[in-house]
C-alpha positions as CSV (number, residue, x, y, z in Angstrom):
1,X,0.0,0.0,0.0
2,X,1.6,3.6,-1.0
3,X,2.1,6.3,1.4
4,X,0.1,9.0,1.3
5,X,2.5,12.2,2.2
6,X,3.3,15.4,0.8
7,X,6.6,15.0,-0.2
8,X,8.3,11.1,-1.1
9,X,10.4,9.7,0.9
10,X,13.4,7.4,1.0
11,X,14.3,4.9,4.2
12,X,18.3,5.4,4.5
13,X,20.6,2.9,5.5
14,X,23.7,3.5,7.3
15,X,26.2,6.5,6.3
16,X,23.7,9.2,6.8
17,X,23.4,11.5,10.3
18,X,21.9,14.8,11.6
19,X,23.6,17.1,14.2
20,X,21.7,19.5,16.2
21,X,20.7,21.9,19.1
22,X,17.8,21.9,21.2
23,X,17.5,23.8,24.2
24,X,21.5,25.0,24.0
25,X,22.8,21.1,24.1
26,X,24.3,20.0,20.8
27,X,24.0,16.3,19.8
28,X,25.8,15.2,16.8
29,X,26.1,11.5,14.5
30,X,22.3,10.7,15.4
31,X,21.5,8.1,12.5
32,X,18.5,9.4,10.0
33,X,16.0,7.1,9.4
34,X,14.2,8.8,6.9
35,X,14.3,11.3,4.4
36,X,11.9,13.9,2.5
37,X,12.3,17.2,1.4
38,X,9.2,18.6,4.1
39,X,11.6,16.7,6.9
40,X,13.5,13.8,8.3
41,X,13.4,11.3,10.7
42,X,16.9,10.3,13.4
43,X,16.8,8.1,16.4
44,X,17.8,10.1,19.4
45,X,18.7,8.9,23.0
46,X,16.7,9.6,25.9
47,X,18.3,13.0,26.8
48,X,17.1,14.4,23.9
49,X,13.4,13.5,24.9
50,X,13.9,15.4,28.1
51,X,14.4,18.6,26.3
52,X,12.1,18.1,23.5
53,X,8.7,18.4,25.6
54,X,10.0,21.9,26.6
55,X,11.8,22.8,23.4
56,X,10.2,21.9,19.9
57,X,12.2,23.9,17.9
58,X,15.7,22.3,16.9
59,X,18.4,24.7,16.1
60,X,21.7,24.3,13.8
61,X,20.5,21.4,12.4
62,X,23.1,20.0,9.6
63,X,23.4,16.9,7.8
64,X,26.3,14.9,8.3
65,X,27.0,12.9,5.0
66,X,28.6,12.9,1.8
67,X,25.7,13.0,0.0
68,X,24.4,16.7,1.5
69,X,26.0,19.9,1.9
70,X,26.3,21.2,6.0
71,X,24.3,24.0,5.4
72,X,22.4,24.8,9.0
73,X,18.7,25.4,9.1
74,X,16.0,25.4,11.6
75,X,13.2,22.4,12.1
76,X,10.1,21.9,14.5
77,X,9.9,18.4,15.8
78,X,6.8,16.7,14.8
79,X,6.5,13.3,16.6
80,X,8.0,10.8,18.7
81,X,7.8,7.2,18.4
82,X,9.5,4.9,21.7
83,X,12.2,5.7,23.8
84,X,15.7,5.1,24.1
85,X,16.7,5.4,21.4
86,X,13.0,6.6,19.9
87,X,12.6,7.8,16.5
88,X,11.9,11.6,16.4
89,X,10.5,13.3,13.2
90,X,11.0,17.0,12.2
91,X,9.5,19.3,9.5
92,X,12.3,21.6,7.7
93,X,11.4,25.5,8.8
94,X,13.9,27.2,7.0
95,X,15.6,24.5,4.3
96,X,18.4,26.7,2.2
97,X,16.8,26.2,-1.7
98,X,20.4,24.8,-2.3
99,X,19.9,22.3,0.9
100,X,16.5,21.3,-0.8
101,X,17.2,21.1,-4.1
102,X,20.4,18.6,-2.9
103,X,17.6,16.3,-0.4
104,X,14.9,16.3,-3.3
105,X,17.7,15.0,-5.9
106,X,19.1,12.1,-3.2
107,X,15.5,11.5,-2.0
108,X,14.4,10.6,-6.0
109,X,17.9,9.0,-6.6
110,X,17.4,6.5,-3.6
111,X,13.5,5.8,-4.5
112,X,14.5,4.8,-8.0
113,X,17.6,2.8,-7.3
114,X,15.6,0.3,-4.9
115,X,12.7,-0.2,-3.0
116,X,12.3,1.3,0.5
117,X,14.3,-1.6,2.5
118,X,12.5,-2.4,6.3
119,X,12.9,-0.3,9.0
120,X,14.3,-2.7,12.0
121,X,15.4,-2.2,15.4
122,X,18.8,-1.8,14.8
123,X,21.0,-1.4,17.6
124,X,23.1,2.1,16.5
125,X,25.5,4.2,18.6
126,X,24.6,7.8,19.6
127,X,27.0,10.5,20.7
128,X,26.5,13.6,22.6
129,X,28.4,16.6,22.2
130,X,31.1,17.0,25.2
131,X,30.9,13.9,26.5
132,X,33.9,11.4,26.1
133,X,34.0,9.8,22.3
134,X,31.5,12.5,20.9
């Protein structure tokens, strides 16, 4: 059964991660799990959960892949989905049309070079900024 959704999306594998701030913590290499050019989907730990109910706006949010440029922008989380790690999802607020352009082309690319694989429970690591190994 197709999706119905605004934008297509593409289920990535591993390779692909999201840096960002929320509520003046930074947390960097948290694995996308999905990809559109309206928003994304990572899994994050627990600590960002904690600041998420008070702060739904994510700041300096930059890919962190060969595929995309780094250029920061601004998203607004948009659900939650288990815990530890839990999958959080995240409309783009301010996308850079170069950023968008770049997400569209790998979005199509990855949707026509095979199907959407299944999303498991895959056990991934997750580093936060300043602490040891981030």
């Amino acid at each position: 059964m197709d999706e119905i959704r605004k934008f297509p999306r593409a289920i990535l594998g591993p390779g692909y991660f999201l840096d960002f701030r929320i509520g003046g913590t930074a947390f960097s290499g948290l694995p996308l799990v999905s990809l559109g050019a309206g928003g994304c989907s990572v899994l994050v730990p627990e600590s960002v959960l904690e600041r998420y109910q008070k702060f739904k706006i994510l700041e300096e949010v930059h890919f962190d892949c060969e595929a995309l440029p780094a250029s920061p922008f601004k998203a607004r989380v948009a659900w939650v989905s288990g815990w530890n790690p839990a999958c959080l999802g995240m409309n783009f607020l301010d996308l850079p049309p170069e950023l968008a352009e770049a997400v569209a082309g790998l979005v199509q690319g990855l949707r026509q070079a095979a199907p959407a694989p299944a999303v498991t429970g895959m056990p991934v690591p997750i580093r936060q900024a300043g602490m040891p190994g981030a």
